[in-house]
Gaussian input, Z-matrix of N, CA and C with variables (Angstrom, degrees):
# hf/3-21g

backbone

0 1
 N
 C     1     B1
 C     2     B2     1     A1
 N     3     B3     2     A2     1     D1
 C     4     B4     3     A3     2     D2
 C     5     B5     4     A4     3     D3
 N     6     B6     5     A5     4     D4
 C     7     B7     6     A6     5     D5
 C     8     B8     7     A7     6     D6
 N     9     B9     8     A8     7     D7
 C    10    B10     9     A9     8     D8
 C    11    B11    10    A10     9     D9
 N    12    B12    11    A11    10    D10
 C    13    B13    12    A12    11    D11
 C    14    B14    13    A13    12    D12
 N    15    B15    14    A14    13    D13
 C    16    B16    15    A15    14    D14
 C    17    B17    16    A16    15    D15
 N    18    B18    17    A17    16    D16
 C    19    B19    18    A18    17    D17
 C    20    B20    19    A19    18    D18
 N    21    B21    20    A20    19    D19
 C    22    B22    21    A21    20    D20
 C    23    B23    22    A22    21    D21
 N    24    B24    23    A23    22    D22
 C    25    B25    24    A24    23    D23
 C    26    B26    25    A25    24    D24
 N    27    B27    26    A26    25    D25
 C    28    B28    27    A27    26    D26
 C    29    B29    28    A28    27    D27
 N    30    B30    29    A29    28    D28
 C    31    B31    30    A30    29    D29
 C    32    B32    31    A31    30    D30
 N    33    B33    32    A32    31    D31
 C    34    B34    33    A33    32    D32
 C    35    B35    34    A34    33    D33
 N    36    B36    35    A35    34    D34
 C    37    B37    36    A36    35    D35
 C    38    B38    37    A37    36    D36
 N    39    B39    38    A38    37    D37
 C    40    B40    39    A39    38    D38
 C    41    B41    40    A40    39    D39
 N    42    B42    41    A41    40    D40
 C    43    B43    42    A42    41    D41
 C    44    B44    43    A43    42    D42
 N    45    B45    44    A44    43    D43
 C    46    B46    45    A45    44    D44
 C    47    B47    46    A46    45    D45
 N    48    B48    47    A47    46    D46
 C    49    B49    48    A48    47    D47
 C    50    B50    49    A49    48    D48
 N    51    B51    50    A50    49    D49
 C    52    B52    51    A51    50    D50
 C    53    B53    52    A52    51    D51
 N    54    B54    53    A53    52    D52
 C    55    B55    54    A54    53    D53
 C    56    B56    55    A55    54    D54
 N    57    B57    56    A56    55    D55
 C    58    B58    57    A57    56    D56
 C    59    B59    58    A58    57    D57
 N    60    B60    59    A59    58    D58
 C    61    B61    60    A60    59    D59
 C    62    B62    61    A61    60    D60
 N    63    B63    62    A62    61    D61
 C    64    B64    63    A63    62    D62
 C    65    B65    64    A64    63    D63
 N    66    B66    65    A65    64    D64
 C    67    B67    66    A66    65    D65
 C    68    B68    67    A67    66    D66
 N    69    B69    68    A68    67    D67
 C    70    B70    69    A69    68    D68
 C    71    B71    70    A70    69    D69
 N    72    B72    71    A71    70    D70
 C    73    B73    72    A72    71    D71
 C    74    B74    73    A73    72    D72
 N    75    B75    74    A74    73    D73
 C    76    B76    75    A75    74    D74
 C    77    B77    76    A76    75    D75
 N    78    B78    77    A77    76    D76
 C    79    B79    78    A78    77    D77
 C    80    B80    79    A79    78    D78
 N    81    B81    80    A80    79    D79
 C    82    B82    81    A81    80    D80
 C    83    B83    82    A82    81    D81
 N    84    B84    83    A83    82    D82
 C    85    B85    84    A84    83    D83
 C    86    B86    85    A85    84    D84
 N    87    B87    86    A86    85    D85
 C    88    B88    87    A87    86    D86
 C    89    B89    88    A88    87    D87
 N    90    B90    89    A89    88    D88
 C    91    B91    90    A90    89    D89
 C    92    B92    91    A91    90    D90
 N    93    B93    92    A92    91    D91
 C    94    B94    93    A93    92    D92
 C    95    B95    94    A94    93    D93
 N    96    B96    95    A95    94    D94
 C    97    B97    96    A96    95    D95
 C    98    B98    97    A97    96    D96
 N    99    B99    98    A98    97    D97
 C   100   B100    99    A99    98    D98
 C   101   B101   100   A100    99    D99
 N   102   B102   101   A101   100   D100
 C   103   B103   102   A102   101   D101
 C   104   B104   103   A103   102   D102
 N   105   B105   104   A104   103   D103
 C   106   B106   105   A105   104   D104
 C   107   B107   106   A106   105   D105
 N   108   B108   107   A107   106   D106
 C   109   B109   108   A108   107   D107
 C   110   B110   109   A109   108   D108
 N   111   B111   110   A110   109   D109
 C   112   B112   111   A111   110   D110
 C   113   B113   112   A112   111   D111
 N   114   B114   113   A113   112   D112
 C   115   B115   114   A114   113   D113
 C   116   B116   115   A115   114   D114
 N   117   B117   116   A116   115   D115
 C   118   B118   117   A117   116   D116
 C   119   B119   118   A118   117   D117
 N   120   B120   119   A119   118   D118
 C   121   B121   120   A120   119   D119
 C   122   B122   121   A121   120   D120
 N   123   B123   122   A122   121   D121
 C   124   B124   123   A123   122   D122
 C   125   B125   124   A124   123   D123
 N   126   B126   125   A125   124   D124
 C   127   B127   126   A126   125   D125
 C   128   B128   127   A127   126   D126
 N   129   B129   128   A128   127   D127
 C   130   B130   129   A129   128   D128
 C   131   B131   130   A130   129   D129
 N   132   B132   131   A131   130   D130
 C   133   B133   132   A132   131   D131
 C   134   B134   133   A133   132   D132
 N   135   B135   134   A134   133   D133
 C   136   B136   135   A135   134   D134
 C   137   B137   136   A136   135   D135
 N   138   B138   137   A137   136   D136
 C   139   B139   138   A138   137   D137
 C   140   B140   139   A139   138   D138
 N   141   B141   140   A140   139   D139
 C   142   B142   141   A141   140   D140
 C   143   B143   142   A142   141   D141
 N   144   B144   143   A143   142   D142
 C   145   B145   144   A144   143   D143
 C   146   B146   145   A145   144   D144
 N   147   B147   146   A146   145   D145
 C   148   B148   147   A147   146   D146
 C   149   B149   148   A148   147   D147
 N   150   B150   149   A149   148   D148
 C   151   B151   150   A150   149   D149
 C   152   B152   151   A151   150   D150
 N   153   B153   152   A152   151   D151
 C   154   B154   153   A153   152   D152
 C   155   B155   154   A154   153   D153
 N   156   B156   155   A155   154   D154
 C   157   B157   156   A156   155   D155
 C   158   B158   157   A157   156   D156
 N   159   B159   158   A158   157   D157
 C   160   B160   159   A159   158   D158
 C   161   B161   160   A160   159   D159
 N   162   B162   161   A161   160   D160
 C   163   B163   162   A162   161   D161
 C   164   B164   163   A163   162   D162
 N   165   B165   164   A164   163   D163
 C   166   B166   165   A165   164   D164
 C   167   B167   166   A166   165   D165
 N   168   B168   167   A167   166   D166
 C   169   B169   168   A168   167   D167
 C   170   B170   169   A169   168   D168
 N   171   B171   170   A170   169   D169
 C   172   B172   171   A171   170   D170
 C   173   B173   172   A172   171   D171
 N   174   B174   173   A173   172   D172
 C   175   B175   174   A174   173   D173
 C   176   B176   175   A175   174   D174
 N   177   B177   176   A176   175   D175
 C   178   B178   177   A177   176   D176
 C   179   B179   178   A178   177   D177
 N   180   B180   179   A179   178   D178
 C   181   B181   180   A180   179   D179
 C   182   B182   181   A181   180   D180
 N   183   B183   182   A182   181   D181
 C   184   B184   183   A183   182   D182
 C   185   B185   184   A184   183   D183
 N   186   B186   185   A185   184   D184
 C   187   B187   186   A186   185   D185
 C   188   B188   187   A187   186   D186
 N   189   B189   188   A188   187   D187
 C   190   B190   189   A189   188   D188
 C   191   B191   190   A190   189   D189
 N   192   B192   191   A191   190   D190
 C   193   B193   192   A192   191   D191
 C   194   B194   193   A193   192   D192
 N   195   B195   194   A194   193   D193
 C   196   B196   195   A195   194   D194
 C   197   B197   196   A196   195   D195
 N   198   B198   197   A197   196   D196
 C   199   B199   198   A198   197   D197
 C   200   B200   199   A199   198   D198
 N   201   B201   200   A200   199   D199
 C   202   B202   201   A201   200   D200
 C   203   B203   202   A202   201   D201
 N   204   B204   203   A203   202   D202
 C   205   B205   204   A204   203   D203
 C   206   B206   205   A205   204   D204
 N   207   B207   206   A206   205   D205
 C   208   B208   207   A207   206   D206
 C   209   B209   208   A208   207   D207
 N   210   B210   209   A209   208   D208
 C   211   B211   210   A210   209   D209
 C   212   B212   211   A211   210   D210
 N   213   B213   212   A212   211   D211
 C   214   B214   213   A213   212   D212
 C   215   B215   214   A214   213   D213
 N   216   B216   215   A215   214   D214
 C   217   B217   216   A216   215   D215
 C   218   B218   217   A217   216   D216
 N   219   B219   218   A218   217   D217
 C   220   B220   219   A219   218   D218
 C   221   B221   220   A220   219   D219
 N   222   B222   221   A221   220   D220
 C   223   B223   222   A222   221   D221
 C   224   B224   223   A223   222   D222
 N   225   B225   224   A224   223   D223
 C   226   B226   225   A225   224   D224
 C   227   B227   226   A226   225   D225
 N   228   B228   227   A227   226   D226
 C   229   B229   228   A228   227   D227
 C   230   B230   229   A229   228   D228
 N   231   B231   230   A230   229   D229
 C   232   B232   231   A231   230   D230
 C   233   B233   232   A232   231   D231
 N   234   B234   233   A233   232   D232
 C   235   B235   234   A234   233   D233
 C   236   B236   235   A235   234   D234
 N   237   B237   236   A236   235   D235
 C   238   B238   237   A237   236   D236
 C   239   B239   238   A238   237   D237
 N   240   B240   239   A239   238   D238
 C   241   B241   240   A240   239   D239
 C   242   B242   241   A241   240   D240
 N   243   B243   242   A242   241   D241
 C   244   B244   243   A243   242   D242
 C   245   B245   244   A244   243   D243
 N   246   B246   245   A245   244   D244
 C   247   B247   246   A246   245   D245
 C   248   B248   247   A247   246   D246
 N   249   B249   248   A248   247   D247
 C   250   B250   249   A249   248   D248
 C   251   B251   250   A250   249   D249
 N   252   B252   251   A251   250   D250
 C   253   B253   252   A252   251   D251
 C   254   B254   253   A253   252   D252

   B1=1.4596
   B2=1.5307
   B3=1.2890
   B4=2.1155
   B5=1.6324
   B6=0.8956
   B7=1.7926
   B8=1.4105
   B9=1.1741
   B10=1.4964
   B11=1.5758
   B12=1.3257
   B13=1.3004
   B14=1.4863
   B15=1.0140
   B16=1.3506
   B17=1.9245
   B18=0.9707
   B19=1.3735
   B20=1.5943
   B21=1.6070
   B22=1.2126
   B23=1.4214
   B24=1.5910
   B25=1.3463
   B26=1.4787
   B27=1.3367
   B28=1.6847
   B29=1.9184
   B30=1.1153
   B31=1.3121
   B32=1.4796
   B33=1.4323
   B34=1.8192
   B35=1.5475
   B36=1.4363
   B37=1.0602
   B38=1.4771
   B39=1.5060
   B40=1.7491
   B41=1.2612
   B42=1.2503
   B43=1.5455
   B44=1.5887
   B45=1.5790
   B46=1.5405
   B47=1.9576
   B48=1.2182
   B49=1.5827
   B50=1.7379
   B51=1.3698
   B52=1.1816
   B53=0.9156
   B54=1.4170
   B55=1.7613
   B56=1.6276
   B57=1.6909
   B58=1.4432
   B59=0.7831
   B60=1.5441
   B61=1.5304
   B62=2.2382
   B63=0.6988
   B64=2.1436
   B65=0.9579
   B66=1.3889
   B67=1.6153
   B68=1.2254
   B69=1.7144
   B70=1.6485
   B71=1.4123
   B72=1.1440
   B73=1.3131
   B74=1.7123
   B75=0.9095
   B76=1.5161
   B77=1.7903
   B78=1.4603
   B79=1.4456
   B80=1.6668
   B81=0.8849
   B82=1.6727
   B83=1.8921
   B84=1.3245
   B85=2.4189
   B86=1.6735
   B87=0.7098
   B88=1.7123
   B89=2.0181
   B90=1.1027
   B91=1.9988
   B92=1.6896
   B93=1.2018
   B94=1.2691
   B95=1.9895
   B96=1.6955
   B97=1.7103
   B98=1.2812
   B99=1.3628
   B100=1.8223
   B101=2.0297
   B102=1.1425
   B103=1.7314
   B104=1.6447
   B105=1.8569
   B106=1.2318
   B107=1.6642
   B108=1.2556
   B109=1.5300
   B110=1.2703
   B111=1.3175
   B112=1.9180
   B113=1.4779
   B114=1.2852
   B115=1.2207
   B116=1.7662
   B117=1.6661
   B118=0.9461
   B119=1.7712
   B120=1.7324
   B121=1.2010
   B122=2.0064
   B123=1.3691
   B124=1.1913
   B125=1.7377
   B126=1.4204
   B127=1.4705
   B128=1.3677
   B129=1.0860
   B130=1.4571
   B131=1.5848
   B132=1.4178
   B133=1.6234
   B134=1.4092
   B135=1.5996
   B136=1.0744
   B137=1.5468
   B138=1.3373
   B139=1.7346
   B140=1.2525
   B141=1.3322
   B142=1.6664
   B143=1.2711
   B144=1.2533
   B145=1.2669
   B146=1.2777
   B147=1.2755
   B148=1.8886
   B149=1.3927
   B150=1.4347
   B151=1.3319
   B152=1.6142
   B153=1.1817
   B154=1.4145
   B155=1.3869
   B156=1.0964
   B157=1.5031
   B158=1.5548
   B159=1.6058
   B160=0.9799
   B161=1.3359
   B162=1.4687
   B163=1.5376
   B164=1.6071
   B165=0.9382
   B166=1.7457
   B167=1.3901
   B168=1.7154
   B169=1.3478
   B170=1.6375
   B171=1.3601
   B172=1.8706
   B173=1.8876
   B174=0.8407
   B175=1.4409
   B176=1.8110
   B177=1.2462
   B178=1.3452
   B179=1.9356
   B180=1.4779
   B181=1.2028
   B182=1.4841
   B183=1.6344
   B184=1.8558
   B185=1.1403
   B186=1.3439
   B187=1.3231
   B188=1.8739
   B189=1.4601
   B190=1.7326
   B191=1.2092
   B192=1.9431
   B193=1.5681
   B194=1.1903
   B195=1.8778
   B196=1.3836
   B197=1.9341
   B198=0.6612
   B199=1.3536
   B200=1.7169
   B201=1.2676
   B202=0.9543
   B203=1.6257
   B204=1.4091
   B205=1.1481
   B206=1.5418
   B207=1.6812
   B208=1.3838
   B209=1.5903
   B210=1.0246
   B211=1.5151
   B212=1.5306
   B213=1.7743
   B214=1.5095
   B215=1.4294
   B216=1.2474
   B217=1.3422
   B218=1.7518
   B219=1.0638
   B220=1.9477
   B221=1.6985
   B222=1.5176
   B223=1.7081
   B224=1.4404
   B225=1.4391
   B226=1.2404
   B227=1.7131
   B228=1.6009
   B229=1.3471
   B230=1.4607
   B231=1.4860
   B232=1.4528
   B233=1.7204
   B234=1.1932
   B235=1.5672
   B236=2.0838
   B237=1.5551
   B238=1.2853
   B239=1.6181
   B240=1.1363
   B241=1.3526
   B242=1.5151
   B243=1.4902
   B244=1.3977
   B245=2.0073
   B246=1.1919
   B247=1.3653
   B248=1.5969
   B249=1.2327
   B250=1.4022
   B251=1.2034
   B252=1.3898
   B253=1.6256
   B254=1.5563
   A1=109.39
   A2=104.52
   A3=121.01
   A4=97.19
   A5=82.03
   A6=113.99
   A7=107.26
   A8=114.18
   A9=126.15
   A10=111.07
   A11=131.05
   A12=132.09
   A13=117.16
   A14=132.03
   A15=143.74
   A16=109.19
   A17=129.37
   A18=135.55
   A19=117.38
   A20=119.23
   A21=90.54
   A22=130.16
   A23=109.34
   A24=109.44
   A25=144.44
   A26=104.19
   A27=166.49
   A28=77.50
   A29=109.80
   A30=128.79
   A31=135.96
   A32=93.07
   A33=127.77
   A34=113.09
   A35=123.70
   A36=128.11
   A37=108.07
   A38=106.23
   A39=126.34
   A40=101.12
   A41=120.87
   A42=110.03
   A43=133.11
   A44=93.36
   A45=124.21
   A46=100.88
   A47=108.88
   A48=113.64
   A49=99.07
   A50=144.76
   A51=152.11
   A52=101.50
   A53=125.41
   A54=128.17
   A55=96.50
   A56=106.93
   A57=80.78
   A58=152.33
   A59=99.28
   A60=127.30
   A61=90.64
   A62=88.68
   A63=96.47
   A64=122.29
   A65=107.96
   A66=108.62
   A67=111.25
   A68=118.99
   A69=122.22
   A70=104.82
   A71=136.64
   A72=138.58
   A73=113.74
   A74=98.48
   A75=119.68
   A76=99.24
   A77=92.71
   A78=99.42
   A79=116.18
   A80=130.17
   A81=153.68
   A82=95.33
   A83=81.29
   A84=86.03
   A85=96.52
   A86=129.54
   A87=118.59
   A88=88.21
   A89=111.17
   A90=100.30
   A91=89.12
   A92=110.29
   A93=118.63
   A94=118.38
   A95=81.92
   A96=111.73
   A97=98.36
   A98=126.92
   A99=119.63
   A100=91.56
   A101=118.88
   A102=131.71
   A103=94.24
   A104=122.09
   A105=105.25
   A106=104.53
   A107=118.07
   A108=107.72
   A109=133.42
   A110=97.81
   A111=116.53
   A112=99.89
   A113=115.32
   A114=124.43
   A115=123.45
   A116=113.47
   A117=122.14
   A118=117.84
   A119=92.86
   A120=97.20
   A121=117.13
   A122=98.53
   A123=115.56
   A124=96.15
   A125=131.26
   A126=121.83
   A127=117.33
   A128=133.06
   A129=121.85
   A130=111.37
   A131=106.40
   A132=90.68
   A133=115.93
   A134=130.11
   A135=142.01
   A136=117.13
   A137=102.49
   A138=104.82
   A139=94.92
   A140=160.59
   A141=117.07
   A142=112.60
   A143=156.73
   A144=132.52
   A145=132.17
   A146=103.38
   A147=92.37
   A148=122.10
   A149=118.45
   A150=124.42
   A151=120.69
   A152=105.83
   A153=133.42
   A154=101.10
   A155=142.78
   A156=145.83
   A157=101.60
   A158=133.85
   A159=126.59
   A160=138.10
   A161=103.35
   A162=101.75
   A163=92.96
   A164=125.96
   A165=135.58
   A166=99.72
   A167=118.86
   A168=100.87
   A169=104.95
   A170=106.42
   A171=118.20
   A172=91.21
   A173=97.69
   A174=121.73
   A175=114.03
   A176=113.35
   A177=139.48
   A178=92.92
   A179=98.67
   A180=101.70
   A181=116.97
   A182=107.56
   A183=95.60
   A184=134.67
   A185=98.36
   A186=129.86
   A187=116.09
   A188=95.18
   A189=104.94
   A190=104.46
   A191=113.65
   A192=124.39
   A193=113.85
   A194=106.45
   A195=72.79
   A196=113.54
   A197=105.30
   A198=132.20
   A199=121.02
   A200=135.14
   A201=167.88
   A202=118.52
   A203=114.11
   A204=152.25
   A205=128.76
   A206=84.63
   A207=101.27
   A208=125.69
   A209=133.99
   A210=133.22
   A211=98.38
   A212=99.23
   A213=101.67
   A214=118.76
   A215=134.79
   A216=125.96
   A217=96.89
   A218=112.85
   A219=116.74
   A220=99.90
   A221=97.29
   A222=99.10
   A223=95.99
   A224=132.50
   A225=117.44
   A226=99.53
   A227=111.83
   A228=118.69
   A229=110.98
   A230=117.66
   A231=122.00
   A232=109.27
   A233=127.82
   A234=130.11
   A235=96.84
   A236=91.19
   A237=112.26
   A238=127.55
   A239=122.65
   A240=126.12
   A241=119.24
   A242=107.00
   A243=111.19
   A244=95.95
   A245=119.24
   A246=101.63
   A247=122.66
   A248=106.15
   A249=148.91
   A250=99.67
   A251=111.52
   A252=127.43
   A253=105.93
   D1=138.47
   D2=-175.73
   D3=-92.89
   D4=-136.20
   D5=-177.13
   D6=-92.38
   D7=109.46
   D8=173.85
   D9=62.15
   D10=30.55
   D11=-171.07
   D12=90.85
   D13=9.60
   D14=-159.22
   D15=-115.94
   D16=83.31
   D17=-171.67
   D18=-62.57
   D19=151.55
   D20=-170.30
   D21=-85.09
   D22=-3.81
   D23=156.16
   D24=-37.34
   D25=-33.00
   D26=-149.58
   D27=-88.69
   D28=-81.61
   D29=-156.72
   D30=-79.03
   D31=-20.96
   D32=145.55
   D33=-61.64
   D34=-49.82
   D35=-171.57
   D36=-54.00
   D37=-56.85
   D38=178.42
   D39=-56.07
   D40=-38.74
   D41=173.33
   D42=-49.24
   D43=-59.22
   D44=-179.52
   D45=-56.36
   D46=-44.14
   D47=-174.77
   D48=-70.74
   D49=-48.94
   D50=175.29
   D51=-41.03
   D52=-45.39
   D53=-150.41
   D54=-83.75
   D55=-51.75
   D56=171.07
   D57=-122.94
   D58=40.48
   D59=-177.40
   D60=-86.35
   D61=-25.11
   D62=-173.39
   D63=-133.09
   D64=6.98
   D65=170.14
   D66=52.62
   D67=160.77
   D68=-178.18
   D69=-81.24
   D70=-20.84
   D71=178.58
   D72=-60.09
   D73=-26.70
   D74=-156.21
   D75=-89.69
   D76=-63.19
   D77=175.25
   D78=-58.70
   D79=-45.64
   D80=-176.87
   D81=-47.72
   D82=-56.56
   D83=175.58
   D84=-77.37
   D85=-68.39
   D86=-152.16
   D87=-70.02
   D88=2.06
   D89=177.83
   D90=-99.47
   D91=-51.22
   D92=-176.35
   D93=-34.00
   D94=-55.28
   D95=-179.78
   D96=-58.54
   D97=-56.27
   D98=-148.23
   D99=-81.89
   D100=-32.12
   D101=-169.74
   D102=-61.40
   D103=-50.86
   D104=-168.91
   D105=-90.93
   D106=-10.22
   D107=163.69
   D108=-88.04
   D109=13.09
   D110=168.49
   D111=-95.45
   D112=-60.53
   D113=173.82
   D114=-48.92
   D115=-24.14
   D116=165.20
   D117=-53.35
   D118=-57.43
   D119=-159.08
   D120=-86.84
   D121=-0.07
   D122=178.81
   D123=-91.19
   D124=-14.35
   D125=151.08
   D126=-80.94
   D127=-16.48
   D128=-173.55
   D129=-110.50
   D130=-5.09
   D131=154.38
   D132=-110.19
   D133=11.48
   D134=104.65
   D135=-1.66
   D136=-98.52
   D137=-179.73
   D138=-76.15
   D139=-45.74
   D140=171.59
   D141=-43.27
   D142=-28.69
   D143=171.93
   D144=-91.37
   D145=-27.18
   D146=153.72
   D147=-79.44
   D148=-1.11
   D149=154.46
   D150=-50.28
   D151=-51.14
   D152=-168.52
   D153=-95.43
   D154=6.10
   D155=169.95
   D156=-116.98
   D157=-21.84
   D158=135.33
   D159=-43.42
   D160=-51.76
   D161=-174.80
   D162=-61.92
   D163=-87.83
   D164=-166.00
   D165=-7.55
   D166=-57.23
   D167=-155.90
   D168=-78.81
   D169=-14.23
   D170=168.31
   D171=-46.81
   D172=-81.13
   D173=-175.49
   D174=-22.19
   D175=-63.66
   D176=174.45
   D177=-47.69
   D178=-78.11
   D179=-175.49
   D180=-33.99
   D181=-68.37
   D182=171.27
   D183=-16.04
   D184=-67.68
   D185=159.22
   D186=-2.09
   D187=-61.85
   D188=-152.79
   D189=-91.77
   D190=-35.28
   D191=162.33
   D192=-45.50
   D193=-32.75
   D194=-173.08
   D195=-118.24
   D196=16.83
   D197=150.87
   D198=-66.31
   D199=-42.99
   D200=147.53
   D201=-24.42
   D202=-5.33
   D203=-147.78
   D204=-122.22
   D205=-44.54
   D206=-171.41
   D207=-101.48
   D208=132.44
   D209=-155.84
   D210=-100.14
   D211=121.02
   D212=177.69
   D213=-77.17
   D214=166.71
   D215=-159.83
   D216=-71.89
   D217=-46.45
   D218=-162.41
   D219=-51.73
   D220=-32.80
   D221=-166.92
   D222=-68.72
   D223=-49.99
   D224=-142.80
   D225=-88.36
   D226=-11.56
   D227=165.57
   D228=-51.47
   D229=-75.21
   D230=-179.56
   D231=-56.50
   D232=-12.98
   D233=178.44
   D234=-62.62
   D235=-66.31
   D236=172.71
   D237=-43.42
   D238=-46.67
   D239=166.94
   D240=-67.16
   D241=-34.18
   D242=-172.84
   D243=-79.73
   D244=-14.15
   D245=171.03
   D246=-77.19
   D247=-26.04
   D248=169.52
   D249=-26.77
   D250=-77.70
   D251=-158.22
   D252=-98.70

């Protein structure tokens, strides 16, 4: 017994009929075709994620500019004393 009841004699046969029902030429392009459109899509969620690891650090950055801005209370204490004296 194969795969799901299917023996591999069974499965050679389907082979042998494929081959020359499409010839190896045939098969060789449409293997060729499906290999670089795997490969396609294994680049573009690739760059979707350093896409998206871009934005964040965009993001982060805003973030600190604008933060960067703001006067924490301790600072403006010692600002204050030092006018003081």
């Amino acid at each position: 017994m194969g795969f799901g009841g299917i023996s591999i004699w069974q499965l050679l046969i389907v082979l042998v009929i494929v081959l020359l029902l499409f010839g190896t030429k045939r098969l060789r392009n449409i293997g060729s075709d499906l290999g670089n459109a795997v490969k396609g899509f294994k680049n573009s969620i690739k760059d979707g994620e350093a896409q998206q690891e871009q934005d964040q650090q965009a993001q982060n950055q805003a973030k600190i500019e604008q933060r960067e801005g703001e006067v924490i209370e301790g600072e403006a204490q010692k600002e204050k004393d030092k006018d003081k004296v």
